[in-house]
C-alpha positions as CSV (number, residue, x, y, z in Angstrom):
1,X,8.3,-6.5,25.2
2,X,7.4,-9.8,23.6
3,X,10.0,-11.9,21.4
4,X,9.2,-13.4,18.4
5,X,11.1,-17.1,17.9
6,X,11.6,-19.6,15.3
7,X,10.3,-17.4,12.4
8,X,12.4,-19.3,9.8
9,X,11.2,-22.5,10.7
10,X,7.7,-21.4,9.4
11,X,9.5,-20.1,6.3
12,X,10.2,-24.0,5.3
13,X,6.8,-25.5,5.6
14,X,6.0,-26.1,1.7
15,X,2.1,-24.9,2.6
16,X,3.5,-21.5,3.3
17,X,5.6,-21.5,0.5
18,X,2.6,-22.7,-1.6
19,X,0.2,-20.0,-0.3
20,X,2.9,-17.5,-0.9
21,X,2.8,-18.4,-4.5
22,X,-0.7,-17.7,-4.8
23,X,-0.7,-14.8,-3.4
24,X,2.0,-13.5,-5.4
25,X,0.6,-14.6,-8.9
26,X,-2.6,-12.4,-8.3
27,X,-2.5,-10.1,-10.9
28,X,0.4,-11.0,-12.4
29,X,-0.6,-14.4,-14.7
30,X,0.7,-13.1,-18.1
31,X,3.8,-13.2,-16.7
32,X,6.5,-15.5,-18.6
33,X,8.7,-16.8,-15.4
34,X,5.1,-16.9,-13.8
35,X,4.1,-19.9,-16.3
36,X,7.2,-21.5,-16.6
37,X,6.5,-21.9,-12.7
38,X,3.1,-23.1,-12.6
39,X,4.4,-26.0,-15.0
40,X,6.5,-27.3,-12.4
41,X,4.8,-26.3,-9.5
42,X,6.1,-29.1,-7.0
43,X,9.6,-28.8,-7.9
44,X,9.5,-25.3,-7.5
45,X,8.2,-25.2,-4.1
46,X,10.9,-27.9,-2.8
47,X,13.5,-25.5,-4.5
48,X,12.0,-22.7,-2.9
49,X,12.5,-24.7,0.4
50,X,16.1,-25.4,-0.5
51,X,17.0,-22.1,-0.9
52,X,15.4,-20.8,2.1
53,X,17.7,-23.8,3.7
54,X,21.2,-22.9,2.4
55,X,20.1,-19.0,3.2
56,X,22.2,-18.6,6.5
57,X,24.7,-15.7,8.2
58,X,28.0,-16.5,6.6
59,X,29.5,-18.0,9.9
60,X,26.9,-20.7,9.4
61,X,27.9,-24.0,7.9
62,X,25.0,-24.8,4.5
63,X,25.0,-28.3,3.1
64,X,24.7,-26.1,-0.7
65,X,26.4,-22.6,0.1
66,X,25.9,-22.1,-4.0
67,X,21.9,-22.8,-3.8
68,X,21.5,-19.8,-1.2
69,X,19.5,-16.8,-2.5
70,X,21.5,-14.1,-3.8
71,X,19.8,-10.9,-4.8
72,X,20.6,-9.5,-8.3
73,X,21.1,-5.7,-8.9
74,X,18.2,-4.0,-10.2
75,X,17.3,-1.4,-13.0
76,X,15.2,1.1,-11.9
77,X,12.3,3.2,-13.7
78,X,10.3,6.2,-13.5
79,X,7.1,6.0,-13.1
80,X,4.8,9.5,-12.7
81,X,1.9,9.2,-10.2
82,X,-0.6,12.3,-9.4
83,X,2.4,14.7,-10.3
84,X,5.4,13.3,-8.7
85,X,8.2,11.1,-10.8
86,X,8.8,8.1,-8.5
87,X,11.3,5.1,-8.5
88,X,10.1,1.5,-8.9
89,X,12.2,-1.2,-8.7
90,X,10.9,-4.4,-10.2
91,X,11.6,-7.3,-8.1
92,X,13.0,-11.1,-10.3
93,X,9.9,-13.6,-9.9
94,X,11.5,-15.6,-7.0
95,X,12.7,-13.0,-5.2
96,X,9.0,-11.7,-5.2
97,X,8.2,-15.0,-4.1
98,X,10.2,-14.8,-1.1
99,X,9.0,-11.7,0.2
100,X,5.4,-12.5,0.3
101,X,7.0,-15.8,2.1
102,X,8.6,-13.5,4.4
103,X,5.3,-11.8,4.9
104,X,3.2,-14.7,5.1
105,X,5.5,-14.6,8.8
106,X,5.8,-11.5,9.8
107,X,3.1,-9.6,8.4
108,X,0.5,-11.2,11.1
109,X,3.3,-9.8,13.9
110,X,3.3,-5.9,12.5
111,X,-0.5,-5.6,11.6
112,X,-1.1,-7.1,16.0
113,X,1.2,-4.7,17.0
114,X,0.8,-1.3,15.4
115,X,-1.4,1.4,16.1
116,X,-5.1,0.9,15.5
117,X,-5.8,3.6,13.2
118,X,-2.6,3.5,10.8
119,X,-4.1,3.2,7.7
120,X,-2.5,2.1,4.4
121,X,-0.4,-1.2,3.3
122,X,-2.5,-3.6,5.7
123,X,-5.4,-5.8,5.1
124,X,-9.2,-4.3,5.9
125,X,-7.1,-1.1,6.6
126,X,-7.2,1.3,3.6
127,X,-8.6,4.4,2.9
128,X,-12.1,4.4,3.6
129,X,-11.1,2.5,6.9
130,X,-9.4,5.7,7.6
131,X,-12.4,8.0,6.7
132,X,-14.9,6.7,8.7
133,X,-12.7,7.8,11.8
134,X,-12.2,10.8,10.7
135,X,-15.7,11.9,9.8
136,X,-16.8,10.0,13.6
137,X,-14.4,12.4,15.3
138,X,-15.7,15.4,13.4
139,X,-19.2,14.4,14.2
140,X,-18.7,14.3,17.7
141,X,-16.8,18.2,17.8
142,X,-13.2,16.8,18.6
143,X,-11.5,18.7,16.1
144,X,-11.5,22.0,16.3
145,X,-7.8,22.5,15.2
146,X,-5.6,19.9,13.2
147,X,-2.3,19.4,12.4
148,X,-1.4,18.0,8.5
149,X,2.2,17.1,8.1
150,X,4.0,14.8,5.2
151,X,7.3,12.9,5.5
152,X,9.5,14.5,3.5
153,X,10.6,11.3,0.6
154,X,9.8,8.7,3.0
155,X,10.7,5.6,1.2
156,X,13.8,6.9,-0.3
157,X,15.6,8.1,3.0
158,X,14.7,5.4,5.5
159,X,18.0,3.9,6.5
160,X,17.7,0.3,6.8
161,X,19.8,-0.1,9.7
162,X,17.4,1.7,11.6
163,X,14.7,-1.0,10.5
164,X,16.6,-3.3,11.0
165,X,17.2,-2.2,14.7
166,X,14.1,-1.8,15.6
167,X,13.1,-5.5,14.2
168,X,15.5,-7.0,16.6
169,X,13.8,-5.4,19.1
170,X,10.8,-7.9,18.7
171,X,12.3,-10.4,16.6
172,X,15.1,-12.9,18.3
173,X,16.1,-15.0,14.8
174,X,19.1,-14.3,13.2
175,X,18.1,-16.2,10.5
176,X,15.1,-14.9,9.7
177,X,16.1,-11.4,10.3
178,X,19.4,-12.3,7.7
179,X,17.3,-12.8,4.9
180,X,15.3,-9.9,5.7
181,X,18.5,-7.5,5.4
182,X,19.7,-9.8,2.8
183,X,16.5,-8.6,0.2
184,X,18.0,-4.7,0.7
185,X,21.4,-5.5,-0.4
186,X,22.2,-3.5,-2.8
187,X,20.1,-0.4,-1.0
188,X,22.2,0.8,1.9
189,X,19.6,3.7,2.0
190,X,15.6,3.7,1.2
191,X,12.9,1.3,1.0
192,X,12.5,0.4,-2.9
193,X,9.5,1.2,-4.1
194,X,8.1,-2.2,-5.9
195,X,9.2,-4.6,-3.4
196,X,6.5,-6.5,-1.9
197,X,8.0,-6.2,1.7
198,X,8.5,-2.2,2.0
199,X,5.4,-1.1,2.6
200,X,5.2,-3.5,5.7
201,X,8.5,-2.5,6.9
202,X,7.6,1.6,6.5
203,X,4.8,0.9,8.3
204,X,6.6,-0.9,11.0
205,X,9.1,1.5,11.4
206,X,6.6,4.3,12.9
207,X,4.7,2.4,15.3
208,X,6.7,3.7,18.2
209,X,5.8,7.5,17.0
210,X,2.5,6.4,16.5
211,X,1.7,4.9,19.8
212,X,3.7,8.6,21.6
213,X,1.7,11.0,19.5
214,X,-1.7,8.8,20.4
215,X,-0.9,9.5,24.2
216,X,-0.9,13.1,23.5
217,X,-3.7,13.6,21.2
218,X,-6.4,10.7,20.2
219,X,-7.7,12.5,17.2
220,X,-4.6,10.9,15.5
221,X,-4.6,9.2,12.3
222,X,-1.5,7.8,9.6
223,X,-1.9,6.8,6.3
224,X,1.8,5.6,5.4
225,X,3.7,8.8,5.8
226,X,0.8,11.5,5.6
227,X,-0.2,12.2,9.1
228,X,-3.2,14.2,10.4
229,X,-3.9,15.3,14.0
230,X,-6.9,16.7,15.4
231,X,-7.9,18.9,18.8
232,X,-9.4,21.2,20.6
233,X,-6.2,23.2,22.2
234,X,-3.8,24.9,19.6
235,X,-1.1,25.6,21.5
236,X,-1.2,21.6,22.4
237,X,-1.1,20.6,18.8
238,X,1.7,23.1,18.1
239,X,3.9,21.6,20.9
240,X,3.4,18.5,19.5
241,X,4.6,19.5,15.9
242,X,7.6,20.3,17.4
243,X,8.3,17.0,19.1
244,X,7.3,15.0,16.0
245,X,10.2,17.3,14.2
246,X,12.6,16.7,17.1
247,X,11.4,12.5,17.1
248,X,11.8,12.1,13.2
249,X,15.2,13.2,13.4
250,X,16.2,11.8,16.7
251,X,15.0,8.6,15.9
252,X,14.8,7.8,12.1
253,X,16.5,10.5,10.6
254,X,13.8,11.8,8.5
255,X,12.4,15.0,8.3
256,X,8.7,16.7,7.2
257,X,8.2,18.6,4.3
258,X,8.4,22.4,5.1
259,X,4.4,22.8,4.0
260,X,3.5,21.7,8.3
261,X,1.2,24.3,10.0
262,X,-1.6,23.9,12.7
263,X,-4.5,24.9,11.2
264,X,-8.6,26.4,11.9
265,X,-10.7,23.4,11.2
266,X,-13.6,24.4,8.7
267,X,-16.6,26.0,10.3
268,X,-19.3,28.6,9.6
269,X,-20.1,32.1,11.3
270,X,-22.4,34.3,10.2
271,X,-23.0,32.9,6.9
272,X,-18.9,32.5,6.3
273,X,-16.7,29.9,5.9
274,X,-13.5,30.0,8.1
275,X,-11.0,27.4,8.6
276,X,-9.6,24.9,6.1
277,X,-10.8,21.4,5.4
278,X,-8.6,18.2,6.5
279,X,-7.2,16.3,3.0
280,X,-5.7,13.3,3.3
281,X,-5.9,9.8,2.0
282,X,-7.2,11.6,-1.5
283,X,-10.5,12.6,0.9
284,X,-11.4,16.2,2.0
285,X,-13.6,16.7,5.3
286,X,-15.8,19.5,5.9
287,X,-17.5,20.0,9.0
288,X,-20.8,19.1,7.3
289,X,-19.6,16.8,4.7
290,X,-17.2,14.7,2.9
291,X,-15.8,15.1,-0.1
292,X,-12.5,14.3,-2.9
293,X,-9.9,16.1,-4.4
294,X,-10.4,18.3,-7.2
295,X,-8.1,16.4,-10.0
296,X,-10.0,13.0,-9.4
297,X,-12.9,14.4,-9.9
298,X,-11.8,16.0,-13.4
299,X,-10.4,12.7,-14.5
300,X,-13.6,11.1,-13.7
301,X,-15.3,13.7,-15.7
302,X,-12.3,13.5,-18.1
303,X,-13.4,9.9,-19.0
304,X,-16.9,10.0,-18.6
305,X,-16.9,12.6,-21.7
306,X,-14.6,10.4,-23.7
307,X,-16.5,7.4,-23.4
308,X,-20.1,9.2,-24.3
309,X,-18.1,11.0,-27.3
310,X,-17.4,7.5,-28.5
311,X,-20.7,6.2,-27.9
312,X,-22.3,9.0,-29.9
313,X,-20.0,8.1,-32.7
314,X,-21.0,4.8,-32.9
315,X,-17.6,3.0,-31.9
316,X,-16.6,0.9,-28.7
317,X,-15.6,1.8,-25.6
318,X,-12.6,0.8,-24.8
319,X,-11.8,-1.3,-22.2
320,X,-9.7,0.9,-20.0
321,X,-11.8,3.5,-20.3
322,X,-14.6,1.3,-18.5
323,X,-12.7,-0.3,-15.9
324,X,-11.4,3.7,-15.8
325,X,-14.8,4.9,-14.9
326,X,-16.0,2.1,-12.3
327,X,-13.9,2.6,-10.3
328,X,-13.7,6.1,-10.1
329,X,-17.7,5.8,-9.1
330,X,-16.5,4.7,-5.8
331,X,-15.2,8.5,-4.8
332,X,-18.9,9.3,-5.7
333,X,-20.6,6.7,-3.9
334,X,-18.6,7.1,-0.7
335,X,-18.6,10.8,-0.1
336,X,-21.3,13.9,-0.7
337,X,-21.1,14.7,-4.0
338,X,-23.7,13.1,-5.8
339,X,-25.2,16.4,-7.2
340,X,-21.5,16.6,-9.2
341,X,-22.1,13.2,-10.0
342,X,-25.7,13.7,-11.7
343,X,-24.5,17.2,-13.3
344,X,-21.2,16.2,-15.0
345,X,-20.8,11.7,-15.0
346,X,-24.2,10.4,-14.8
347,X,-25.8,11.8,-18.4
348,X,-22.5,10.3,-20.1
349,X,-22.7,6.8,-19.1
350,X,-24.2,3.8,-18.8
351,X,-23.0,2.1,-15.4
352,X,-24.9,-1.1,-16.8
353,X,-23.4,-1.4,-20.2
354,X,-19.9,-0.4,-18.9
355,X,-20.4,-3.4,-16.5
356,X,-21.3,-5.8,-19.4
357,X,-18.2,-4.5,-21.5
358,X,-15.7,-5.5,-18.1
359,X,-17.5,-8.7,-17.5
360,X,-17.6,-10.1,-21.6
361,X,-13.9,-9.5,-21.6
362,X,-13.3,-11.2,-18.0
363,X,-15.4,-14.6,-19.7
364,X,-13.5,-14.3,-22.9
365,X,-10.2,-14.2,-20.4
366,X,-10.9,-16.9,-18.7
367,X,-12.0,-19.1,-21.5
368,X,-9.2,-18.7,-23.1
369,X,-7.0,-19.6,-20.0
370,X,-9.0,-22.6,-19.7
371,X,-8.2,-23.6,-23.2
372,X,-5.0,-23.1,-23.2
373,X,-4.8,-25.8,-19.5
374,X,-6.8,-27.9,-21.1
375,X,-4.4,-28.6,-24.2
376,X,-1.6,-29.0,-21.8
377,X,-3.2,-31.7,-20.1
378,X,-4.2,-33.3,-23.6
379,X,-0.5,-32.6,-24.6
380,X,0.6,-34.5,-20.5
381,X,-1.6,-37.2,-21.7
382,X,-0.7,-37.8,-25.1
């Protein structure tokens, strides 16, 4: 197996730490310690570097022990998401900062080693990455029975010893892999929803289940911790749920939620349906076409009424309720159910004037933020 070396080297090059920065302040601009950054840009970075520096095991010597990073204890909050109450944790700015350096690193070494169709959490790897496998198998009669299993709270019951184990199996720097453990200090148990790094490191974690189940079965497809498995033999697939169980446990500790069962793909006989549809990754596949869940759709139909009862009331949309809409199109334009589409969505809205609203308060937001630099450098130069 192939050794990774002098990863926290790359951590202090100041490029790296300067892409990191960029990368982290997408979406998040408005932000106060965000600005006061940006002001100072250059000494930020070098401080950044610093840190990194003085961030050793404790039987290392540091020229500053007291500049090391030290992660602070965080609040958490509840946060509901289709149904479920989860916990986020909301990382400080520069401990942000250091993950996506972190990632900037190790990110290229998980995404080259896991398995080619887990989806979720990578670059050019989402969703719709993981439907057009899924409909290719079905099109080519390789499922005819599938296996749909969950990991029971995945994030909150991964132990990070046993990530960290597994790291150290491809990663020889101490250093590196210090500062790694060091951002889960104060989590002896669970990945924290919120931090940058989790999703990479949940993803990691399964590649060596991914790569035995994909020897059994190549109808096999992950999307974080929702598997799906397809085949022709049941018996097979149902040998292999037990192994999964017995590998979870054996190896991570984990277990699947109790709702597994090897199910009849959907077919036709004689005029009747028979089987169930696969649903996963917020898509549902029929043998003959592709579709989404039922509660997107009636959000999308939801807002779509909303915005026409404004409109015929003569008052504006509101902006959320645009943004809202378009991309909720998407589930129309990428699966087969553009007669809902023309029946319930399409005689509510104007796609065009909905685009105009989102792109007059884009110009207005960026005016304004080129405004506001421009009387800083005004103020530099006065």
């Amino acid at each position: 197996m192939k050794k990774y070396k002098y990863l926290y080297r790359k951590m202090l090059d100041e490029e790296l730490i300067r892409r990191a920065f960029y990368k982290m302040r997408r979406g998040k601009t408005k932000r106060k310690e965000l600005k006061e950054i940006e002001k100072n840009l250059e000494i930020e970075i070098r401080t950044m570097r610093i840190m990194i520096e003085n961030t050793k095991p404790p039987d290392v010597k540091v020229e500053h022990p007291e500049l090391a990073f030290e992660p602070v204890h965080h609040k958490v909050s509840f946060v509901m998401d289709a149904g479920k109450e989860r916990e986020i944790y909301k990382p400080e700015i520069h401990e942000l900062w250091l993950q996506h350096i972190i990632m900037l690193v190790l990110g290229p070494i998980i995404q080259n080693r896991s398995y080619i169709y887990s989806c979720g959490s990578m670059p050019k790897r989402g969703g719709h990455y993981g439907k057009k496998i899924i409909e290719k198998w079905i099109r080519d009669g390789k499922i005819k029975y599938f296996i749909k299993i969950d990991i029971r709270h995945f994030y909150r019951n991964v132990r990070i010893k046993i990530v960290m184990r597994y790291l150290k199996r491809i990663i020889a720097d101490d250093w590196f892999l210090y500062i790694i453990e060091l951002c889960f200090k104060w989590f002896s148990k669970g990945l924290p929803l919120g931090f940058y790094i989790s999703q990479w490191l949940a993803n990691y974690l399964l590649e060596p289940m991914d790569f035995a189940i994909a020897k059994e079965e190549k109808c096999y497809v992950r999307y974080v911790d929702d598997i799906a498995i397809g085949g022709k033999n049941k018996k097979k697939l149902a040998m292999l749920l037990k192994r999964i169980k017995m590998c979870l446990g054996r190896w991570y500790r984990l277990k699947l939620k109790r709702n597994y069962q090897v199910c009849k793909f959907d077919y036709t006989k004689a005029g009747k349906t028979i089987g169930r549809p696969i649903d996963i990754m917020g898509f549902v596949f029929y043998k003959n076409r592709t579709s989404f869940r039922k509660n997107t759709m009636v959000r999308a139909t939801r807002i779509a009424r909303k915005i026409h009862k404004r409109t015929e009331e003569g008052k504006r949309i509101y902006l959320k309720h645009a943004r809202a809409m378009l991309s909720r199109l998407g589930w129309f334009k990428n699966t087969d159910t553009y007669d809902i589409y023309e029946r319930r969505v399409k005689p509510f809205i104007k796609v065009k004037k909905l685009k105009r609203i989102i792109a007059i308060a884009d110009r207005r937001k960026r005016n304004a933020g080129m405004e506001k630099r421009n009387e800083r450098y005004r103020a530099a130069a006065a």
